[in-house]
mmCIF entry with sequence, helices, sheets and N, C-alpha, C, O atoms, coordinates in Angstrom:
data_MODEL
# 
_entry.id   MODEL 
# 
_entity.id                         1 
_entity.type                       polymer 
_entity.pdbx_number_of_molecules   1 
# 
_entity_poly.entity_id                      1 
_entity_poly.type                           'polypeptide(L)' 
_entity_poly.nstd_linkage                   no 
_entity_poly.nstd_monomer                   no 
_entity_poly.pdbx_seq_one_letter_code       
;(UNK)(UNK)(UNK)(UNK)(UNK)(UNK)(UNK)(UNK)(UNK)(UNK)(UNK)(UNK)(UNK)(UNK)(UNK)(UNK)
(UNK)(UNK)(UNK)(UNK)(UNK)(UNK)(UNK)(UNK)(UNK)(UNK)(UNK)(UNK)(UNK)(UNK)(UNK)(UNK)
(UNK)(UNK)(UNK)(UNK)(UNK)(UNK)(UNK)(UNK)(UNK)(UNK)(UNK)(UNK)(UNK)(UNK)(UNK)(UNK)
(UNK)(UNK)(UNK)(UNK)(UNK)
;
_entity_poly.pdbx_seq_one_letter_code_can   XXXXXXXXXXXXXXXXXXXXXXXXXXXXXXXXXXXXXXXXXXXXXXXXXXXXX 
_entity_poly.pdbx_strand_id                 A 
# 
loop_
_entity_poly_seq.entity_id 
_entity_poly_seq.num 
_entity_poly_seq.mon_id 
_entity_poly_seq.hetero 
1 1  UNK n 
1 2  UNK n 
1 3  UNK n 
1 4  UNK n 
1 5  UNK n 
1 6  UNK n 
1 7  UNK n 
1 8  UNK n 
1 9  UNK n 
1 10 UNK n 
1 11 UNK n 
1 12 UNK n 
1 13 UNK n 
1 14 UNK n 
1 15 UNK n 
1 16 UNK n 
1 17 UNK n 
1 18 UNK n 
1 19 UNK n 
1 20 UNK n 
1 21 UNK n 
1 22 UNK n 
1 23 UNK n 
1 24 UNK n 
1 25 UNK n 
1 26 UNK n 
1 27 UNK n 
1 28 UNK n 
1 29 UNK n 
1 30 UNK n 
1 31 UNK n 
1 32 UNK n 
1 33 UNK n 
1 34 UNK n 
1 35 UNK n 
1 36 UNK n 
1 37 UNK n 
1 38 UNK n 
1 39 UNK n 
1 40 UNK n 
1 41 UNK n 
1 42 UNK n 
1 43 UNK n 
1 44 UNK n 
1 45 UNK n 
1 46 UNK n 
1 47 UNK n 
1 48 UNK n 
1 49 UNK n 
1 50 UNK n 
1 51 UNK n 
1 52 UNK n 
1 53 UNK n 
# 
_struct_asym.id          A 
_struct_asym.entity_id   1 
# 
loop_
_struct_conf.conf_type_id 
_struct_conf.id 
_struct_conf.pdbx_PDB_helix_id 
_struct_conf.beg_label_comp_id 
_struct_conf.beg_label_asym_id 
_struct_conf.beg_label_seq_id 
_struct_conf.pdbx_beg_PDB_ins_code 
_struct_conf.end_label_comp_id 
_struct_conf.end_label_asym_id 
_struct_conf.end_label_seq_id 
_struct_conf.pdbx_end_PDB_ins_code 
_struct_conf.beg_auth_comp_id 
_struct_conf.beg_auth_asym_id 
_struct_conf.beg_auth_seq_id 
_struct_conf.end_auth_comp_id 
_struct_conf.end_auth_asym_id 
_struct_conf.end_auth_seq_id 
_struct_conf.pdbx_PDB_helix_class 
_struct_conf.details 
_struct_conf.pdbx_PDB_helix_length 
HELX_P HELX_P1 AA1 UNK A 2  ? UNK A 12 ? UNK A 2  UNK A 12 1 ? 11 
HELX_P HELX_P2 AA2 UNK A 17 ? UNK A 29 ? UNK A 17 UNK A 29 1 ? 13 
HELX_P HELX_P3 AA3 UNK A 35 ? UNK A 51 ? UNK A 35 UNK A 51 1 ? 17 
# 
_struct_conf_type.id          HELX_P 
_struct_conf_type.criteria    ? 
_struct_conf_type.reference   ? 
# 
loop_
_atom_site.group_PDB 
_atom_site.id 
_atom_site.type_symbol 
_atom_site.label_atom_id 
_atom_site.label_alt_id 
_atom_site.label_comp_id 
_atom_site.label_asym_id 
_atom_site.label_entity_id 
_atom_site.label_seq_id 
_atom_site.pdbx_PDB_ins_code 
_atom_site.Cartn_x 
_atom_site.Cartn_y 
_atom_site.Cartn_z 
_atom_site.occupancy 
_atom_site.B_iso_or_equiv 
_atom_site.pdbx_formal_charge 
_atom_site.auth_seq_id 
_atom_site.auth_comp_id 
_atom_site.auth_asym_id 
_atom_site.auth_atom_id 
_atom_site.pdbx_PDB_model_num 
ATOM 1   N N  . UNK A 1 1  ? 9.537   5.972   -136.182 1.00 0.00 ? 1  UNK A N  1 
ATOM 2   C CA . UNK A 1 1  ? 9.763   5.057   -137.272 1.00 0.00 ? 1  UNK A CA 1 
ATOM 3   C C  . UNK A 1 1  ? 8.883   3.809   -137.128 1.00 0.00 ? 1  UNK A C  1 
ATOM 4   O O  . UNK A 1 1  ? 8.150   3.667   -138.107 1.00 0.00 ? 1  UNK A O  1 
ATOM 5   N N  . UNK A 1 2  ? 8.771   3.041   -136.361 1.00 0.00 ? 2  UNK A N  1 
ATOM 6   C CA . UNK A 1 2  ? 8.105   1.999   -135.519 1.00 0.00 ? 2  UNK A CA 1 
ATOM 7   C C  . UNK A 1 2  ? 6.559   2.132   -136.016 1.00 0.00 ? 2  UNK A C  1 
ATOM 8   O O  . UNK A 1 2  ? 6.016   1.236   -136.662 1.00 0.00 ? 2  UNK A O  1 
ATOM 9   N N  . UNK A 1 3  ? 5.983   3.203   -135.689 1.00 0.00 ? 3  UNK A N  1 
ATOM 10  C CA . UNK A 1 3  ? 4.626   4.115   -135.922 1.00 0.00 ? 3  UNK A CA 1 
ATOM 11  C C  . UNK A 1 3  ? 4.132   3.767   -137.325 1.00 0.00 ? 3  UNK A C  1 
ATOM 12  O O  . UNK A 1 3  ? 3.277   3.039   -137.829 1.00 0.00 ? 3  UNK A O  1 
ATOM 13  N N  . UNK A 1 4  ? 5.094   4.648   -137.726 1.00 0.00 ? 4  UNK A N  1 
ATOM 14  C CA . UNK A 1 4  ? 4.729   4.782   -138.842 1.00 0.00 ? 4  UNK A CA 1 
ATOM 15  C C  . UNK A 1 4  ? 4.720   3.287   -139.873 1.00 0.00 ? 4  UNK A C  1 
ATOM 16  O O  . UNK A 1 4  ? 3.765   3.156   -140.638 1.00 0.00 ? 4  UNK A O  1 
ATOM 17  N N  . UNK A 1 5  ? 6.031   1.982   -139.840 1.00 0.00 ? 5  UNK A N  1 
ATOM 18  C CA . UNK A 1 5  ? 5.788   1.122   -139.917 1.00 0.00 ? 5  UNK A CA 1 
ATOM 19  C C  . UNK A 1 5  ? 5.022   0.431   -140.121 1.00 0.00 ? 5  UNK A C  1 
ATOM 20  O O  . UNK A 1 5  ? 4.768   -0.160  -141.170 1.00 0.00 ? 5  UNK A O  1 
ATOM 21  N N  . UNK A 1 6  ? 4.314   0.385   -138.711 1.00 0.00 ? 6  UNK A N  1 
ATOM 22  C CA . UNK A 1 6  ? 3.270   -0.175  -138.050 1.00 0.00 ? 6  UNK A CA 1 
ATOM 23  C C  . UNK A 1 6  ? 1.847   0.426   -138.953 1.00 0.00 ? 6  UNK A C  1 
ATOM 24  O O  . UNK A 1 6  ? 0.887   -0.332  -138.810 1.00 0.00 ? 6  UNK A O  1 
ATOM 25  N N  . UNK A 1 7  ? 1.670   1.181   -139.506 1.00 0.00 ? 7  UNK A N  1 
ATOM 26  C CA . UNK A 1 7  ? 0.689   1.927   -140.015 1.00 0.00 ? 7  UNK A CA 1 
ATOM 27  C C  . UNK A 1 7  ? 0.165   1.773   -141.302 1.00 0.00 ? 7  UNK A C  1 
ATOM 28  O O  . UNK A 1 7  ? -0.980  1.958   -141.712 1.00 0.00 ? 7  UNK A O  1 
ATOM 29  N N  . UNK A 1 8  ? 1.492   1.293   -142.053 1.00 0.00 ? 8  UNK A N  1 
ATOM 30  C CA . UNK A 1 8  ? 2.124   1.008   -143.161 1.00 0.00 ? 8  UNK A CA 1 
ATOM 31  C C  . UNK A 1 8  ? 1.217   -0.387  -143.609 1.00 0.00 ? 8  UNK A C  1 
ATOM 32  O O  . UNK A 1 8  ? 0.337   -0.470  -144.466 1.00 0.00 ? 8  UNK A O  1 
ATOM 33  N N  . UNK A 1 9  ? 1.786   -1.475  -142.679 1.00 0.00 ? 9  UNK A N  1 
ATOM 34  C CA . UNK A 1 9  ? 1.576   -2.546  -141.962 1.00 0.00 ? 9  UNK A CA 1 
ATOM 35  C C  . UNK A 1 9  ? -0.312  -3.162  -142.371 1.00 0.00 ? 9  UNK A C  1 
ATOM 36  O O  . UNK A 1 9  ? -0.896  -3.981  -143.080 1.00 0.00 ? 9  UNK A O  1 
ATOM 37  N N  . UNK A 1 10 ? -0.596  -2.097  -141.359 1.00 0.00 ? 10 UNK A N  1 
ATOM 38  C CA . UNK A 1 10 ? -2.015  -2.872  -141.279 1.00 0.00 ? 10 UNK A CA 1 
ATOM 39  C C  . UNK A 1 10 ? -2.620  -2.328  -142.581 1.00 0.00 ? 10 UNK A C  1 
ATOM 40  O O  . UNK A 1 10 ? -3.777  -2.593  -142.907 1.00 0.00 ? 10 UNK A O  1 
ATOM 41  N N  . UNK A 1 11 ? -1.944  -1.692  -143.187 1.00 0.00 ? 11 UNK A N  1 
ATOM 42  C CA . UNK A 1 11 ? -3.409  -0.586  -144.646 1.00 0.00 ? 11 UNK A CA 1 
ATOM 43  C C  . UNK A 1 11 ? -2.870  -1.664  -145.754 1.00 0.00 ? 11 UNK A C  1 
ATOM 44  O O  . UNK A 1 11 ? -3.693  -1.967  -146.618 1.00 0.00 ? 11 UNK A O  1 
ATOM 45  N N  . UNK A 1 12 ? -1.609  -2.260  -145.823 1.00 0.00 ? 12 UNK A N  1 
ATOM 46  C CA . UNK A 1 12 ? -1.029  -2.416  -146.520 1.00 0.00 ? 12 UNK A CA 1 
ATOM 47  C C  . UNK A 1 12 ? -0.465  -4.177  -146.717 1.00 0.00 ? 12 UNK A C  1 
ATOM 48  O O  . UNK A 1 12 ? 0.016   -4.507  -147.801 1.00 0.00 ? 12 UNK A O  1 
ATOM 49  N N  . UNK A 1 13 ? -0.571  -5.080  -145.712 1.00 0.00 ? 13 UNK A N  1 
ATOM 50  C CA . UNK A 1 13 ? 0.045   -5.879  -145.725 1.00 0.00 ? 13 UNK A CA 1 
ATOM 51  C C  . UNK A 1 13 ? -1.141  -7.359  -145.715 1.00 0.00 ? 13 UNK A C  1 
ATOM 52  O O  . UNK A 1 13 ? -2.299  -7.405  -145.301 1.00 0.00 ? 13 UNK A O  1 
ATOM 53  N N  . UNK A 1 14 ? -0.350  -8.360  -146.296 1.00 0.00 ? 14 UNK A N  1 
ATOM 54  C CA . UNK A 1 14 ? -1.361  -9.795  -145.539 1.00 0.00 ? 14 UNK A CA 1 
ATOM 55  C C  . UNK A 1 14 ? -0.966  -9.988  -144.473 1.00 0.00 ? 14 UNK A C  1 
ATOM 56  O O  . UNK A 1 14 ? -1.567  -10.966 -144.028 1.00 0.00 ? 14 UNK A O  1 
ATOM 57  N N  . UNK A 1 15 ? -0.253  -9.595  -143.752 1.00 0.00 ? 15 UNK A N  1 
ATOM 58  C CA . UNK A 1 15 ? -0.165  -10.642 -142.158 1.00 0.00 ? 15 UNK A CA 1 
ATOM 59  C C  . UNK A 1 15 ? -1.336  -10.480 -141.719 1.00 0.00 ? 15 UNK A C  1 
ATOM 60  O O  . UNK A 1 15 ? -2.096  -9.580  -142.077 1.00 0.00 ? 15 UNK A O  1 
ATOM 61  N N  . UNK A 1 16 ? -1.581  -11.366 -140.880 1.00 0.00 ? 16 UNK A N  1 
ATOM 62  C CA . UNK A 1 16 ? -2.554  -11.921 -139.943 1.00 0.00 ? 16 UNK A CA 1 
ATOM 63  C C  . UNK A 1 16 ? -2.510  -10.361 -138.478 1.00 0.00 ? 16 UNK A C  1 
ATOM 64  O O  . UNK A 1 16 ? -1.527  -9.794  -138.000 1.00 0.00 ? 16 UNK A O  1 
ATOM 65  N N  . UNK A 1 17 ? -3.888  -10.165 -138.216 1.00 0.00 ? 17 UNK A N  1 
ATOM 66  C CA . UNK A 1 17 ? -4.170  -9.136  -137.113 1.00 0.00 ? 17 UNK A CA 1 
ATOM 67  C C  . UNK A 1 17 ? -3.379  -9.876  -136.232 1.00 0.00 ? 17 UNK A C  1 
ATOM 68  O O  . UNK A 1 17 ? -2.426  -9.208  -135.831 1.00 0.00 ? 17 UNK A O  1 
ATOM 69  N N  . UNK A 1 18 ? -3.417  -10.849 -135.847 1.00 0.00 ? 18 UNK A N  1 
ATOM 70  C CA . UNK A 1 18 ? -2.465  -11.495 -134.596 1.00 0.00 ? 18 UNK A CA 1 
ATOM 71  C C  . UNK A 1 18 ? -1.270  -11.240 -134.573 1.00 0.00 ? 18 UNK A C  1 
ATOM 72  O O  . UNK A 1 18 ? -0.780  -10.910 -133.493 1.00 0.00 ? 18 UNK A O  1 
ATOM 73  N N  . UNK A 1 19 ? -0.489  -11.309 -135.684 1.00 0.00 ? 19 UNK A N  1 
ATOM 74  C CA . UNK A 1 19 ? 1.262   -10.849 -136.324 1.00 0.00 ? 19 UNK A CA 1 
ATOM 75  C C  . UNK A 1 19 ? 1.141   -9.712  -135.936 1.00 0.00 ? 19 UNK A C  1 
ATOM 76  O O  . UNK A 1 19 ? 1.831   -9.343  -134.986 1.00 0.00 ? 19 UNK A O  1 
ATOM 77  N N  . UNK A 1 20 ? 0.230   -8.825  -136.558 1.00 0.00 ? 20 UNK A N  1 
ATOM 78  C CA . UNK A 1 20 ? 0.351   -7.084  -136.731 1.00 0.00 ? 20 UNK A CA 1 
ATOM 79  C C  . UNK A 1 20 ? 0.207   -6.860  -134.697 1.00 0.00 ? 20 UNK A C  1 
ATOM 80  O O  . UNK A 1 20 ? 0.975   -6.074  -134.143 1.00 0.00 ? 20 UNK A O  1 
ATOM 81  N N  . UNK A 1 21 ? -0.682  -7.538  -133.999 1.00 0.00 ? 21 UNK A N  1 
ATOM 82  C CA . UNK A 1 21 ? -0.534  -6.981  -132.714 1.00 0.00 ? 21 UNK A CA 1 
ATOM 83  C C  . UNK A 1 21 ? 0.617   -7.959  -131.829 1.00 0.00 ? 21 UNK A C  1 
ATOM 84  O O  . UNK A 1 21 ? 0.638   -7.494  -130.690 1.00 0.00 ? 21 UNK A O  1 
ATOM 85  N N  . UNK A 1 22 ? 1.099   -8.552  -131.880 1.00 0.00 ? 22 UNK A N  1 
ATOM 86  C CA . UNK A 1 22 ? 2.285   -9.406  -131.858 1.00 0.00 ? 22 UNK A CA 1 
ATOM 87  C C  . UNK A 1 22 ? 2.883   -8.396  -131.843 1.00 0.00 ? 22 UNK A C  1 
ATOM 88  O O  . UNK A 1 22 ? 2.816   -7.797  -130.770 1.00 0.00 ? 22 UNK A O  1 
ATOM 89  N N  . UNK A 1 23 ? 3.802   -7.670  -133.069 1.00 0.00 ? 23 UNK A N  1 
ATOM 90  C CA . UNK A 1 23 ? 4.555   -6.875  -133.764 1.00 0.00 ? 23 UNK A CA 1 
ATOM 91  C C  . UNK A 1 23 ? 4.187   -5.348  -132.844 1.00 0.00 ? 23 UNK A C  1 
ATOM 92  O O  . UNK A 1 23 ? 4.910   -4.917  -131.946 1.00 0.00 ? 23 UNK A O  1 
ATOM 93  N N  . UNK A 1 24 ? 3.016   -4.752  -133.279 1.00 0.00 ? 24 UNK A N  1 
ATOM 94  C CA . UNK A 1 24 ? 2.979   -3.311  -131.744 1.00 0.00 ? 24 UNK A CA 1 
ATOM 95  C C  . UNK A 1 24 ? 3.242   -3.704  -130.048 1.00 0.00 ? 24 UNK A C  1 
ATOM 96  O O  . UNK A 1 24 ? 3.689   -3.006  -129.138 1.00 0.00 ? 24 UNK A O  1 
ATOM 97  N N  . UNK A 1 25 ? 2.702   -5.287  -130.066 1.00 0.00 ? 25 UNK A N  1 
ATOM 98  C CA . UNK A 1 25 ? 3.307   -5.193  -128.617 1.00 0.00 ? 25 UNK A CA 1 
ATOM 99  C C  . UNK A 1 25 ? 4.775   -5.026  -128.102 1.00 0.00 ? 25 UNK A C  1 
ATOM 100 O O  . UNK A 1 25 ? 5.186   -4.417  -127.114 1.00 0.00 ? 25 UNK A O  1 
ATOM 101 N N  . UNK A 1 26 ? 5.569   -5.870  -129.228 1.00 0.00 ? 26 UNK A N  1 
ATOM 102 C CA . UNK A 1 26 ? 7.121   -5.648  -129.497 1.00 0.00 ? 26 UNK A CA 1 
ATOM 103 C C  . UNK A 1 26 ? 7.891   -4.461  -129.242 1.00 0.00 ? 26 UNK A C  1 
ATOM 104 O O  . UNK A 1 26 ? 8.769   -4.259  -128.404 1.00 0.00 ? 26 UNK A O  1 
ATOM 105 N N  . UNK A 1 27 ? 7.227   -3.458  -130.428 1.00 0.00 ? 27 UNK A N  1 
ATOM 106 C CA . UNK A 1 27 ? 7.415   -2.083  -130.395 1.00 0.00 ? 27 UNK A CA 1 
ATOM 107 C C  . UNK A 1 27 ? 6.770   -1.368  -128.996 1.00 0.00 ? 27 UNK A C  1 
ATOM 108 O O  . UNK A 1 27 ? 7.204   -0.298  -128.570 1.00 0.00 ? 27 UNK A O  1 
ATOM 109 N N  . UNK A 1 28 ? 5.903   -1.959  -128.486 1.00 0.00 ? 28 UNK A N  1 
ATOM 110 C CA . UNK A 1 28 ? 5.620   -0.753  -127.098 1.00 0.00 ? 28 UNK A CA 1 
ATOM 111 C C  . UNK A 1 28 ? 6.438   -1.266  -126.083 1.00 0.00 ? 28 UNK A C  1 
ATOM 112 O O  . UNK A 1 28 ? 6.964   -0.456  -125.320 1.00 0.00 ? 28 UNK A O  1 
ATOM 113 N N  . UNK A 1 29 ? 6.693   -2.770  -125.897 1.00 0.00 ? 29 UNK A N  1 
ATOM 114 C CA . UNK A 1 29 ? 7.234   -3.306  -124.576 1.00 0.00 ? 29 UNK A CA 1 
ATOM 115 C C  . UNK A 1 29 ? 8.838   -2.542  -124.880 1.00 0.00 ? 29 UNK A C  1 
ATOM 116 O O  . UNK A 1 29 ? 9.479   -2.139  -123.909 1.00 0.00 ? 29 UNK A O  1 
ATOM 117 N N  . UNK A 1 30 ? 9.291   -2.422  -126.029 1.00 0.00 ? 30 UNK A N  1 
ATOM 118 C CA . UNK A 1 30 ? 11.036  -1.573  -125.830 1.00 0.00 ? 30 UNK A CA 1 
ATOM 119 C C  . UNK A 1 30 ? 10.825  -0.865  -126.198 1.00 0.00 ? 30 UNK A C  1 
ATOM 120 O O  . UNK A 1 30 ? 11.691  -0.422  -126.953 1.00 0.00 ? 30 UNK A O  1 
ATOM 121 N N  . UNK A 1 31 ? 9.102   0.228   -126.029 1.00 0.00 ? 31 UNK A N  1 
ATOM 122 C CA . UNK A 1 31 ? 9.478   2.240   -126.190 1.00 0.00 ? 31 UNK A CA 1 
ATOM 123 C C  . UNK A 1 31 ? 9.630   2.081   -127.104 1.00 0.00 ? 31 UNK A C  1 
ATOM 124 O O  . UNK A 1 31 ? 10.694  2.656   -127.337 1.00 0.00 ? 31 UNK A O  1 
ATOM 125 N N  . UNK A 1 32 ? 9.186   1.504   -128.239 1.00 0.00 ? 32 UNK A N  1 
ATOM 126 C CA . UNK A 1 32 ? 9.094   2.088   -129.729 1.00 0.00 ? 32 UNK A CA 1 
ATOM 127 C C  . UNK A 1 32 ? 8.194   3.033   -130.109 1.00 0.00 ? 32 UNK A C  1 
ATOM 128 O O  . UNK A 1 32 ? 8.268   3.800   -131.069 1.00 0.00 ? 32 UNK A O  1 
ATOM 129 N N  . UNK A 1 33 ? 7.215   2.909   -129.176 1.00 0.00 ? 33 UNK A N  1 
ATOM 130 C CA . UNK A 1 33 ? 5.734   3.414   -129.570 1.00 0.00 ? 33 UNK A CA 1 
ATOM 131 C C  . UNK A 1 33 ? 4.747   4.298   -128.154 1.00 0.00 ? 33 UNK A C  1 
ATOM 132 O O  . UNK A 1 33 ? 4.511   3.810   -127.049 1.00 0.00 ? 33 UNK A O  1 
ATOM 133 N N  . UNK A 1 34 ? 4.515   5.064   -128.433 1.00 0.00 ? 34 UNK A N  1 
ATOM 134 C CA . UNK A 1 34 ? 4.485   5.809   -127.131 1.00 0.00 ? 34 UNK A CA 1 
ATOM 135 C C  . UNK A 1 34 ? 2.926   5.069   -126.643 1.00 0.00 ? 34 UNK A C  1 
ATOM 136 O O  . UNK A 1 34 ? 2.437   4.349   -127.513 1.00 0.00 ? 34 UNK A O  1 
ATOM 137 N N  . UNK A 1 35 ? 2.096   5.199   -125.281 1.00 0.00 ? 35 UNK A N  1 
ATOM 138 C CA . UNK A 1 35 ? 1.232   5.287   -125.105 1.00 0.00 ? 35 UNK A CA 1 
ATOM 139 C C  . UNK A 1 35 ? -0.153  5.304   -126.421 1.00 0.00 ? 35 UNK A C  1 
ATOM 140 O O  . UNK A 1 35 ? -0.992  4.443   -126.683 1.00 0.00 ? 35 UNK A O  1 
ATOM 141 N N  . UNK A 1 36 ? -0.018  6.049   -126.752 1.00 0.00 ? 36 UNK A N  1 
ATOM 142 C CA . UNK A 1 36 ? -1.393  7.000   -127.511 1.00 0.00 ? 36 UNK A CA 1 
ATOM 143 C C  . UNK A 1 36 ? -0.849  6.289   -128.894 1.00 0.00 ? 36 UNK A C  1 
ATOM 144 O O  . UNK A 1 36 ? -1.615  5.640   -129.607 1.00 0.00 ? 36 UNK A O  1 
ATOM 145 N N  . UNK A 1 37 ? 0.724   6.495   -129.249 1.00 0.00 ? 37 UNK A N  1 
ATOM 146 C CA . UNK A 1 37 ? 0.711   5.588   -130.321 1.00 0.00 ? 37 UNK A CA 1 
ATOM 147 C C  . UNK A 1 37 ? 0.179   4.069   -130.719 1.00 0.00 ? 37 UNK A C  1 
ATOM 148 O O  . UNK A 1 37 ? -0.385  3.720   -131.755 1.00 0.00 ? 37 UNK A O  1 
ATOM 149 N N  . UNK A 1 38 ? 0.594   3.168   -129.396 1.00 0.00 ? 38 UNK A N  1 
ATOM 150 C CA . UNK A 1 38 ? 0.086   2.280   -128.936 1.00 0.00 ? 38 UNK A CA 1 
ATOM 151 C C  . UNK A 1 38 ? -1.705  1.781   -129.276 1.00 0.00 ? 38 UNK A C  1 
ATOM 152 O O  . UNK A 1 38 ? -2.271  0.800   -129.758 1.00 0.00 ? 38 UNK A O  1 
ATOM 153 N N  . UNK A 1 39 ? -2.064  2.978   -128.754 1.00 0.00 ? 39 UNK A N  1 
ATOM 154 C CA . UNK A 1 39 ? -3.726  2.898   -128.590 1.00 0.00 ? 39 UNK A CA 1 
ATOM 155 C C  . UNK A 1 39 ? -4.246  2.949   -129.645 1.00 0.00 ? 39 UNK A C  1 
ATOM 156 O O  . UNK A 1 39 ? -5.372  2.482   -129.811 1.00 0.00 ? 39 UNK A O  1 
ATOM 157 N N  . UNK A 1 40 ? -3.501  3.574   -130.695 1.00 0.00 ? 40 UNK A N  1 
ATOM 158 C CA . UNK A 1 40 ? -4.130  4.106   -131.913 1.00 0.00 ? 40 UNK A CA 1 
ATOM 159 C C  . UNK A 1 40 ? -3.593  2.883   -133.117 1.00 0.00 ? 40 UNK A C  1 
ATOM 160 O O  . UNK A 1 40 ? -4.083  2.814   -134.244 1.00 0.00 ? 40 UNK A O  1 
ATOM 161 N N  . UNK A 1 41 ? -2.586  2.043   -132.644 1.00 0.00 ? 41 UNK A N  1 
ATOM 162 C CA . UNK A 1 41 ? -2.442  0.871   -133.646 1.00 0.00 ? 41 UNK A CA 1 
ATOM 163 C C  . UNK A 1 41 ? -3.460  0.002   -133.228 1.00 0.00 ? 41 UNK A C  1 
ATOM 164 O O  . UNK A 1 41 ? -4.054  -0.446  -134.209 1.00 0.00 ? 41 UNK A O  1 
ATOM 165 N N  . UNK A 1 42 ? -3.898  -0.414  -132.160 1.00 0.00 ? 42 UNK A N  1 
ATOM 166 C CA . UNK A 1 42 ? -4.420  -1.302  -131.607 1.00 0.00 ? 42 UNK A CA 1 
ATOM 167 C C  . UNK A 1 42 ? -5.946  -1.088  -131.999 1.00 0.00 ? 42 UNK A C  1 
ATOM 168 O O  . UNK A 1 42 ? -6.744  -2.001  -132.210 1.00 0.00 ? 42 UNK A O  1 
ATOM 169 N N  . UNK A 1 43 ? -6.214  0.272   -132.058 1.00 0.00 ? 43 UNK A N  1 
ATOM 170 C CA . UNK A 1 43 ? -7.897  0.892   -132.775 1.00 0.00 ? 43 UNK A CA 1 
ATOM 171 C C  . UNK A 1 43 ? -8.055  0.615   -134.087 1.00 0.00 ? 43 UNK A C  1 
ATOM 172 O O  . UNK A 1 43 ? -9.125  0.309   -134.613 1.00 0.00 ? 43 UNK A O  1 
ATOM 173 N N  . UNK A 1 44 ? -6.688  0.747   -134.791 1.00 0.00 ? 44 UNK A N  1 
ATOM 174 C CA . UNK A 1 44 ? -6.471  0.457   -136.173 1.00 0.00 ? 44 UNK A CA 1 
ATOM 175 C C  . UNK A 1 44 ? -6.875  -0.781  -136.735 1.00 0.00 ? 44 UNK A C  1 
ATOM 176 O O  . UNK A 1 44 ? -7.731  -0.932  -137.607 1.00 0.00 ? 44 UNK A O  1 
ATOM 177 N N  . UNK A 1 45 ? -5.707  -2.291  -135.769 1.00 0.00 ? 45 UNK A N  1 
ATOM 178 C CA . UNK A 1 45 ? -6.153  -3.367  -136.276 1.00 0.00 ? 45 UNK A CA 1 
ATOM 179 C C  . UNK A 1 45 ? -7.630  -3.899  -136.234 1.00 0.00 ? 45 UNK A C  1 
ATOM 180 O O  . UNK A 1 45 ? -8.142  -4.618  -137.092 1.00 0.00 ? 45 UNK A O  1 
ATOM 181 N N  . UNK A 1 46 ? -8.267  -3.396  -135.022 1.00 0.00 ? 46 UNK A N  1 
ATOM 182 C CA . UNK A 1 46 ? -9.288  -3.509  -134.345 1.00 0.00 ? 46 UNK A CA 1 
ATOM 183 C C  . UNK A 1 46 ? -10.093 -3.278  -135.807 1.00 0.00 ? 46 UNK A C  1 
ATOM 184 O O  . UNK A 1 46 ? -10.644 -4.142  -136.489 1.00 0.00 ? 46 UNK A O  1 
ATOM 185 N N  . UNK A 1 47 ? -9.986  -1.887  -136.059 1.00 0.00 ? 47 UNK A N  1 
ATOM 186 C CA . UNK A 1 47 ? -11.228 -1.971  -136.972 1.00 0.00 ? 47 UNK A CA 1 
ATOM 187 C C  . UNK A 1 47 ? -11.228 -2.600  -138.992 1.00 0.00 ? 47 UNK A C  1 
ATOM 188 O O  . UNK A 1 47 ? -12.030 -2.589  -139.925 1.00 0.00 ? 47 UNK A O  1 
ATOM 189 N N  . UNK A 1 48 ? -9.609  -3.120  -138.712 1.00 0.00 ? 48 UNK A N  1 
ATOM 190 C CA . UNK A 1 48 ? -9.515  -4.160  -139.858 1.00 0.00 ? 48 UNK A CA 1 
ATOM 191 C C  . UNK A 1 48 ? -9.929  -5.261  -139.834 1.00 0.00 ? 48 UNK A C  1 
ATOM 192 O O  . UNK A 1 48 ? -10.348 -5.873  -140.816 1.00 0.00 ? 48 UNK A O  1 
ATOM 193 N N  . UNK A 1 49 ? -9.863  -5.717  -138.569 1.00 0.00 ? 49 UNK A N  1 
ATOM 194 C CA . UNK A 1 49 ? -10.991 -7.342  -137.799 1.00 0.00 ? 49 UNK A CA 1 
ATOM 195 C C  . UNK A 1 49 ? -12.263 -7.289  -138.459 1.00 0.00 ? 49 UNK A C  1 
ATOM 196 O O  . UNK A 1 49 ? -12.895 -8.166  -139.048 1.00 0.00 ? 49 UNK A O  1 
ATOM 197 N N  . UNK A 1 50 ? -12.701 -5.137  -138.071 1.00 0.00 ? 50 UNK A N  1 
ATOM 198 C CA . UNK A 1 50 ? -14.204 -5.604  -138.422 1.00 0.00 ? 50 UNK A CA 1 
ATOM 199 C C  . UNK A 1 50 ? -14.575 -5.717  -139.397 1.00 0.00 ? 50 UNK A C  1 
ATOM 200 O O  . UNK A 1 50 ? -15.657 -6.284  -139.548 1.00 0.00 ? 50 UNK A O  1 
ATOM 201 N N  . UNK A 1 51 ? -13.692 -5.123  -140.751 1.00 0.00 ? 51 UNK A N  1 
ATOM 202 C CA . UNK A 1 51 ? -13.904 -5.372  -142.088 1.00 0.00 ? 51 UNK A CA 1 
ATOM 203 C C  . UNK A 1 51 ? -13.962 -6.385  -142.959 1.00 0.00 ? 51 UNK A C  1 
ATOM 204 O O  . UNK A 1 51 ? -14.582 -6.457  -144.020 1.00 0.00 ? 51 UNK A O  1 
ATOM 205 N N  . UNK A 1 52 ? -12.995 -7.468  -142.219 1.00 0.00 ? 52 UNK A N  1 
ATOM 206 C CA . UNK A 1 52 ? -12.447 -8.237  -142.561 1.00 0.00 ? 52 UNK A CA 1 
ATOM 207 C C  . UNK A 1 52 ? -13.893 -9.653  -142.159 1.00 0.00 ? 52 UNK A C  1 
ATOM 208 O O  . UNK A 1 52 ? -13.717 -10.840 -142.434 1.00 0.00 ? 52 UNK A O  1 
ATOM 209 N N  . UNK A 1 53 ? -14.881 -9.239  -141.652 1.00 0.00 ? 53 UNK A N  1 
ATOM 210 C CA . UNK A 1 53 ? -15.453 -10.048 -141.150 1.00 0.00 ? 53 UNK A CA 1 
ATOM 211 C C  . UNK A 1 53 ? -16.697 -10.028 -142.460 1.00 0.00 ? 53 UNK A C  1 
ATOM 212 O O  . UNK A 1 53 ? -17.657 -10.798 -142.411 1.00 0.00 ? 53 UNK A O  1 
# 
């Protein structure tokens, strides 16, 4: 649920990349988000930074 959220989130929302990784660290530090899920939000915001530039 968290995941998917989170996914939701960055395609979809104004918060700030800082909020959005704020918010996955949340979800990974209490096991919301597995490993690989983790990696793959973090690739996500990453490459909204670069668009955004």
């Amino acid at each position: 649920m968290a995941y998917r959220i989170m996914k939701s989130l960055i395609s979809n929302s104004t918060k700030k990349n800082s909020e959005l990784s704020d918010m996955a660290d949340v979800y990974y530090g209490s096991g919301r988000l597995t490993d690989e899920q983790y990696a793959e939000i973090a690739e996500l915001i990453g490459r909204r930074e670069e668009t955004e530039r």
